[in-house]
C-alpha positions as CSV (number, residue, x, y, z in Angstrom):
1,X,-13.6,14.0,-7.8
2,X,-13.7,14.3,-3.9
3,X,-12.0,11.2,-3.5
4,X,-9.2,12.7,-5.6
5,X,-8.8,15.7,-3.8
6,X,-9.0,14.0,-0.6
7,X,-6.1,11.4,-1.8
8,X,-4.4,15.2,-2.9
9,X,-4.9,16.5,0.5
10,X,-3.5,13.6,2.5
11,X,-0.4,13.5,0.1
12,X,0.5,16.7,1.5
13,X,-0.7,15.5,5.0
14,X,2.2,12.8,4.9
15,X,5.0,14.9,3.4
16,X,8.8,13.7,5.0
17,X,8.2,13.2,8.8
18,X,11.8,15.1,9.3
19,X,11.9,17.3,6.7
20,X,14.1,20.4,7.0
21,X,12.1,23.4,5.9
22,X,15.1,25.6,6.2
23,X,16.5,24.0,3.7
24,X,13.5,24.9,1.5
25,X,13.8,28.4,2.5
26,X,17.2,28.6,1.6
27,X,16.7,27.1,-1.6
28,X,14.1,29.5,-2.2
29,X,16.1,32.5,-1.8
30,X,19.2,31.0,-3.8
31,X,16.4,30.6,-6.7
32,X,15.9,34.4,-6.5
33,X,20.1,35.2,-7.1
34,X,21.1,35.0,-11.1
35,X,23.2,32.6,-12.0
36,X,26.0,35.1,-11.8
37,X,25.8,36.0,-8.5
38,X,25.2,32.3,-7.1
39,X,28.1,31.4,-8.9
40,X,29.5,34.5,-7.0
41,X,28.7,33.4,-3.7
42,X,29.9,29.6,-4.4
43,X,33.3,30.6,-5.1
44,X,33.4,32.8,-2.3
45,X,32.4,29.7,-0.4
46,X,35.2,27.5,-1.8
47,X,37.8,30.3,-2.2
48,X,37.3,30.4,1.8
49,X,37.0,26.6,2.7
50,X,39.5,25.6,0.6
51,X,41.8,28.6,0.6
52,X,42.3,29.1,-3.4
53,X,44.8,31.1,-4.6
54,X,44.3,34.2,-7.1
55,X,45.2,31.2,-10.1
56,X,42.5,28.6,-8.3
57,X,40.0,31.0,-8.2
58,X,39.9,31.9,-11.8
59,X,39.8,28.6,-12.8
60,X,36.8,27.5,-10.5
61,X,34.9,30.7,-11.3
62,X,35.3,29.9,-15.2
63,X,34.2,26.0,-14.3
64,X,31.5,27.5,-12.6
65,X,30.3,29.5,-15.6
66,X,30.9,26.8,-17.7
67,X,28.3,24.6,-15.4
68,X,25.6,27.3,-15.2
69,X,25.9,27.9,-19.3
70,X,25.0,24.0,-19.2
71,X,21.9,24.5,-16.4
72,X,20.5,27.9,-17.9
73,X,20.7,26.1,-21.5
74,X,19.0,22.8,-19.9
75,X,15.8,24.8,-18.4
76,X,15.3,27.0,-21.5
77,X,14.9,23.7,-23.5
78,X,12.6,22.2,-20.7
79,X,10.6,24.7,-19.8
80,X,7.9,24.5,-22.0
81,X,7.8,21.1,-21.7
82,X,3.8,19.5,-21.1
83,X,4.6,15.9,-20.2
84,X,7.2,14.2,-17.7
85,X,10.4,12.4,-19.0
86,X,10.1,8.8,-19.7
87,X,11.8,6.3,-18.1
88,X,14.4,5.9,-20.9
89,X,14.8,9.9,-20.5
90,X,15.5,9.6,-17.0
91,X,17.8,7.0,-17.9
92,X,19.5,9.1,-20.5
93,X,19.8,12.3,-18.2
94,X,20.9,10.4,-14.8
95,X,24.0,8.6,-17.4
96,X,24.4,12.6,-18.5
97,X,24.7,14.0,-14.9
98,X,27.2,10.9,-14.1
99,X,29.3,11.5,-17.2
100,X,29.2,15.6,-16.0
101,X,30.2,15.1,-12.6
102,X,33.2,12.6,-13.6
103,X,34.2,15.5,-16.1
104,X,33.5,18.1,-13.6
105,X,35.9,16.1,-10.9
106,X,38.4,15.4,-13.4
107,X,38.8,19.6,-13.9
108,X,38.6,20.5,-10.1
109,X,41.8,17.6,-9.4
110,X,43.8,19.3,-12.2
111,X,43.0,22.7,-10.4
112,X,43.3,21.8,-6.6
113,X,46.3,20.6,-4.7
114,X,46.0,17.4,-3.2
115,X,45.0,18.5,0.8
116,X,42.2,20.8,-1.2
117,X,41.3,18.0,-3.4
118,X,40.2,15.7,-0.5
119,X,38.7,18.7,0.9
120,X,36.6,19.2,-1.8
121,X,35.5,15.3,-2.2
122,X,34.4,15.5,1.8
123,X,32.6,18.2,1.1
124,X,30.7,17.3,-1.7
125,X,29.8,13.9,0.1
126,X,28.6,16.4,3.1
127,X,26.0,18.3,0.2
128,X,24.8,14.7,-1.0
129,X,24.0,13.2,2.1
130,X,22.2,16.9,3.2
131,X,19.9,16.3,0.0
132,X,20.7,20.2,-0.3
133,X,20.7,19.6,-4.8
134,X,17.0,19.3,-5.4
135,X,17.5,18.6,-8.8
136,X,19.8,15.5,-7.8
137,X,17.0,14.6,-5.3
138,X,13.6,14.3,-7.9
139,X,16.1,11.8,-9.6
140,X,15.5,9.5,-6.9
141,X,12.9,6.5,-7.6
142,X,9.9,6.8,-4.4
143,X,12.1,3.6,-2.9
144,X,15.3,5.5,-2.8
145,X,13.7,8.5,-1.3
146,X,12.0,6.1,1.1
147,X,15.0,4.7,2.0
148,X,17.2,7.8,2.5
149,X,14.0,9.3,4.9
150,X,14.0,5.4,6.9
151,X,18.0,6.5,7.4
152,X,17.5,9.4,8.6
153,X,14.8,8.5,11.0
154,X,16.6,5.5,12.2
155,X,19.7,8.0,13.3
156,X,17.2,10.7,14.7
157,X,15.1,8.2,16.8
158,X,17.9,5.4,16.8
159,X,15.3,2.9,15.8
160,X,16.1,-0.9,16.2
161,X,15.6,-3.4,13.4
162,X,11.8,-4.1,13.6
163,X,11.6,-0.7,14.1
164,X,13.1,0.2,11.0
165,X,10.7,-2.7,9.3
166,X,7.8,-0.8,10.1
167,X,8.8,2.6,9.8
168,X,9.7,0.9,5.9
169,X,6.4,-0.1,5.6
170,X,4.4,3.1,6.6
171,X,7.2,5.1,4.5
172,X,6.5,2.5,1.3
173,X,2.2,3.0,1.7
174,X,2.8,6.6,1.6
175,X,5.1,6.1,-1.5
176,X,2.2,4.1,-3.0
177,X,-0.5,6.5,-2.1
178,X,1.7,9.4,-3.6
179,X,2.1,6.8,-7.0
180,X,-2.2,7.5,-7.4
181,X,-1.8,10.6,-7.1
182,X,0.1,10.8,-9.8
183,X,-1.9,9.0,-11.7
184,X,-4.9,10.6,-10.3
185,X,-4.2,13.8,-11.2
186,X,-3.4,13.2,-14.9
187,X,-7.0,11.7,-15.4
188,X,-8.1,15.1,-13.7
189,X,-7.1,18.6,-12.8
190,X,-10.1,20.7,-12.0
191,X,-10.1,22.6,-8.9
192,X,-11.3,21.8,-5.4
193,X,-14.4,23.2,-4.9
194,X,-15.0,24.7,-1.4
195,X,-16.7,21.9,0.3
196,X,-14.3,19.6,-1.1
197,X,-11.6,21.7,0.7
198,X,-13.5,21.4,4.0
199,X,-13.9,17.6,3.4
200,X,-9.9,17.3,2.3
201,X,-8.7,19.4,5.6
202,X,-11.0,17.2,7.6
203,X,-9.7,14.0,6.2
204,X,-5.9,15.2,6.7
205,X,-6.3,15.9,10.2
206,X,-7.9,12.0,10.4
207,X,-4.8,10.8,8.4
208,X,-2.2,12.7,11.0
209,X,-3.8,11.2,13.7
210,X,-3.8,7.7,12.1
211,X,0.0,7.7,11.6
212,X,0.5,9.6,15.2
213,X,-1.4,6.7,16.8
214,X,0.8,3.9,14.3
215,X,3.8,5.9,15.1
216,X,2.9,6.3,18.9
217,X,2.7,2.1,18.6
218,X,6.6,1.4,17.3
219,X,8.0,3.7,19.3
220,X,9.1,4.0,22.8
221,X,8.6,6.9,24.9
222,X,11.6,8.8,24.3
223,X,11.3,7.7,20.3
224,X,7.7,9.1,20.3
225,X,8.7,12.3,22.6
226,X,11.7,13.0,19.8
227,X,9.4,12.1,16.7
228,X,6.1,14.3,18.0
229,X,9.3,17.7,18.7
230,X,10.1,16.9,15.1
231,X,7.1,17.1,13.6
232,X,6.6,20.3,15.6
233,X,9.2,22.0,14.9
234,X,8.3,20.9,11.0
235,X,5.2,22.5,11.3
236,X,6.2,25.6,12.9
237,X,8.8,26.1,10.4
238,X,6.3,25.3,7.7
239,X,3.8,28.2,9.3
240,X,7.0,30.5,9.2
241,X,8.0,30.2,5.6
242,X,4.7,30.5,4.4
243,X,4.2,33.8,6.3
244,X,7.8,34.5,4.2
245,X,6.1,34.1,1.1
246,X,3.2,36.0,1.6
């Protein structure tokens, strides 16, 4: 069972190297709004980035409603659900969420003018590529996610190509570590005991220095200086939404 808990422990040790917590935080306190007054608060958004009209803005609100009817009635059905989706089901829902969002785009062009239309496109591309929809994200497969966090490191650090080869790989061994997990923790889901904690936190802060020192090896100077600020400021923000939550 240690050897379980230590693979739990260094799973969370090797979470996103870049990783906005804020937008955790701010996820977190959308969660806690109702669906009415997020839906509030998104039009207000749209109404003033896209400057709708009295018309517009009765139309989005009701498309709004119409997509949180859809949500609310989604969770209720899921909620009590023991056992993750297949692979056909993810199929199934990712061909539903396409077939939404086509519909979805369809109804906003009716509404919008043409300048607001391409406003609205840009910034929906902006919210993709933020990763801001976490229920868009978990549809990823662990290669897309990998490859989306290798992006976004090779803009932060401006990695070269062999860079970005090795970044890939230590990115994919996490991904397979995370995989047994997984698997892991459906063959077993007692809790730690206390020396097992001990022996998980020691084992995590021998897995950070592991990919510090692998890390420290692919990248330059300035790289490593920009990488080690961002996993500070990670880990500071980590320390701050925690205290949040207590």
């Amino acid at each position: 069972m240690k050897k379980l808990f230590i693979a739990a422990l260094l799973f969370v040790g090797m979470v996103s190297f870049a990783q906005d917590i804020n937008q955790k935080a701010t996820r977190d306190q959308r969660e806690k709004l109702t669906p009415e007054q997020r839906n509030e608060k998104h039009l207000q958004k749209l109404t003033s980035e896209l400057n709708l009209d009295t018309k517009q803005q009765a139309q989005v609100k009701q498309l709004l409603a119409e997509r949180s009817a859809k949500g609310e009635k989604f969770k209720d059905a899921n909620k009590d659900r023991k056992t993750k989706p297949t692979a056909a089901e993810r199929e199934a829902f990712k061909k539903q969420m396409e077939t939404e969002r086509a519909a979805n785009d369809t109804k906003m062009k009716a509404i919008l003018n043409a300048d607001q239309y391409t406003k609205w496109t840009a910034l929906k591309k902006d919210h993709k590529g933020k990763g801001d929809h976490k229920g868009h994200r978990d549809m990823k497969s662990p290669q897309e996610r990998d490859q989306a966090h290798l992006q976004k490191l090779t803009t932060d650090l401006n990695l070269n190509a062999d860079q970005q080869k090795q970044v890939g790989q230590l990115l994919s061994d996490r991904s397979t570590k995370m995989e047994m997990l997984k698997k892991s923790r459906g063959e077993n889901a007692a809790a730690p005991t206390e020396a097992e904690k001990k022996a998980m936190k020691k084992q995590m802060e021998e897995d950070h220095k592991a990919t510090d020192a692998k890390m420290k090896s692919i990248l330059n100077a300035d790289q490593y200086t920009k990488w080690t600020a961002i996993q500070k400021e990670r880990k500071d923000k980590m320390k701050e939404h925690r205290k949040g939550k207590k």
